[in-house]
N, C-alpha and C positions, 0 to 999 in steps of 0.2 A: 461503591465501586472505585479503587484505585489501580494507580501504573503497578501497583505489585502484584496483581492478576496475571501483569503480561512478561514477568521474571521468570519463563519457563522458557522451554526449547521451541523456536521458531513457529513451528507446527502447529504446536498448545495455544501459542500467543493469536496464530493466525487464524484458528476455529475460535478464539475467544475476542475476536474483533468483526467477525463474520456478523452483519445484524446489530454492528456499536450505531449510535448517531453522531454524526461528526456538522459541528457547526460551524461555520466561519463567512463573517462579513452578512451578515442579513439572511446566508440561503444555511438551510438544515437538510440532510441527506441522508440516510440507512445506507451503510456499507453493506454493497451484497457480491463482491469477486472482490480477491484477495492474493497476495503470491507473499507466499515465506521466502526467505534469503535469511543463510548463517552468516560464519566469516570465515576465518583462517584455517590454513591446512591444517596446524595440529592444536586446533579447538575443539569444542565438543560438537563442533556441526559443521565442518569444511563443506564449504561451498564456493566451485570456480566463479558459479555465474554471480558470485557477490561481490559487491565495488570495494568489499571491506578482505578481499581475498588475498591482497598481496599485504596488510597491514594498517594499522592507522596512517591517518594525512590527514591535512586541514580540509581537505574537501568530505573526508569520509567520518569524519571524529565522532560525528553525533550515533553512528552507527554500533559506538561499543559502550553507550548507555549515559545515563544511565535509562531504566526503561521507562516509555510514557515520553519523550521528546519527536519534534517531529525534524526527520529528515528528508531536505528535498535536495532535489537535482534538476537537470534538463534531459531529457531525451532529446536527442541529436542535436542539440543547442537549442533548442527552441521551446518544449512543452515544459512546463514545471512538471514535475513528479511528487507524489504523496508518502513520507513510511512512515512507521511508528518503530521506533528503535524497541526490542522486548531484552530478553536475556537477563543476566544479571547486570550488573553494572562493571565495567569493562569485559565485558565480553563482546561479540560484536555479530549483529542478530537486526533484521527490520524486517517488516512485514509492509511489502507495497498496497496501497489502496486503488486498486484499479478501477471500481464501480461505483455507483451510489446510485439512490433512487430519490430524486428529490423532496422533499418533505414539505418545505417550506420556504417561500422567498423563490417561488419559482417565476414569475417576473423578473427578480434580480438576475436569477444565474442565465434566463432569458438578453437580459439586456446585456451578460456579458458574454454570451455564446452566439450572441446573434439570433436573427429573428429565423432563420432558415432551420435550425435546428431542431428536431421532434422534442415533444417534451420526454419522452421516456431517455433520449439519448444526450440531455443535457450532459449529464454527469456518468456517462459511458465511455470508459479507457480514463487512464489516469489522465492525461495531462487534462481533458474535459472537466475530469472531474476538481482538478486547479483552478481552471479556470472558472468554472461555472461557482465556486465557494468563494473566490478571489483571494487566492495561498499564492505568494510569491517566494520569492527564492530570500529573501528579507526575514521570513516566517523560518528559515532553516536554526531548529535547536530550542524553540519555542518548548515548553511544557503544558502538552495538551492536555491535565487534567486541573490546571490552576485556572480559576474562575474567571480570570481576569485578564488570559489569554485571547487574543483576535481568533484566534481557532480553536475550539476545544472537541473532546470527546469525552463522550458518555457512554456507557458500559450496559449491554443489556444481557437480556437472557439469552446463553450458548445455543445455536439453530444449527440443524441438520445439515450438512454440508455431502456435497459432491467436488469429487476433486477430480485431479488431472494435470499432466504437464504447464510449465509455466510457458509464454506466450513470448516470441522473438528472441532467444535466447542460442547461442551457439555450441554453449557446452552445460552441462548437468542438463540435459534438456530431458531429458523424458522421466525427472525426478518430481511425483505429484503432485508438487508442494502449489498449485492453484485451486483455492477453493472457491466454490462461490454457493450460490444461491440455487437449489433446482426450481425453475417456473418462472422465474425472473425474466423479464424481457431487459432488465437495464444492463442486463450482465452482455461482458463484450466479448466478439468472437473470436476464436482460438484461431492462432497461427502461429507455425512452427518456421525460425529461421530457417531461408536456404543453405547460410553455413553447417547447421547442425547433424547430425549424423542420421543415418539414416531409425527411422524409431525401431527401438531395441537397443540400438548399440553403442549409447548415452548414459549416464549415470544420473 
């Protein structure tokens, strides 16, 4: 299993990371929700709601490959966020990790989630799922298939998927690019930004 699995269109990449094991810092998790995101208007997968939408920047660079690197972010300043860049190499394409189910080292992501937290929802919504692996914004550009990576992934067998709108988004919003896991309690619940149009009448 290498990054060259995930050199296909968004979509492909993000049913082929649905069920990967993603390890970092002590705790092991099964990815089980997922959201694709393309790039540019006139790429092979224009997508507004993608940070990669208006072109490359130093903040978004890792987004146009090559694929198998991780890119993070903040959500609202504050949570780290999880992708895995796919597509080819400059093209510009991630697949957010929004779930896990903790595998192992669940003490650890315990000790860094707080003690209040359920275990099922350790690693439920991305920026949890950050925090609970301990991926900083330091980790942004890392190649998650190199052995010797603080964070890596491994690549399992493709699993059935249900999909569905991506979650807090204002525009491309009712495009089904969220997959997850059906039966999963670690998978996180759907909500639709109030900016967004009303569903239907979203791309």
């Amino acid at each position: 299993m290498s990054a060259d699995e995930l050199a296909g269109d968004p979509l492909s990449a993000a049913r082929r990371l649905l069920g990967a094991t993603l390890t970092g810092r002590g705790v092991s998790a099964t990815i089980v929700e997922v959201e694709a995101y393309g790039g540019v208007p006139d790429g092979p997968w224009p997508d507004a709601a993608a940070h990669s939408y208006r072109g490359i920047s130093g903040r978004n660079a890792v987004m146009f490959g090559p694929p198998g690197r991780l890119y993070t972010y903040r959500s609202h300043g504050i949570h780290v966020c999880a992708n895995v860049a796919c597509g080819p190499d400059g093209t510009a394409a991630a697949v957010l990790l929004r779930a896990g189910a903790i595998d192992s080292g669940t003490d650890v992501a315990r000790s860094r989630r707080g003690d209040a937290a359920r275990t099922v929802a350790l690693a439920r919504g991305p920026g949890n799922l950050c925090s609970a692996l301990g991926i900083t914004m330091d980790d942004n550009g890392i190649d998650l298939f190199d052995p010797n990576s603080p964070v890596r992934l491994e690549l399992n067998d493709t699993l059935a998927a249900v999909s569905g709108p991506r979650v807090g988004i204002s525009v491309a919003a009712d495009r089904p690019w969220r997959l997850w896991l059906q039966g999963r309690p670690e998978v996180s619940a759907y909500r639709r930004s109030p900016r967004a149009p009303a569903p239907g009448a979203s791309d």
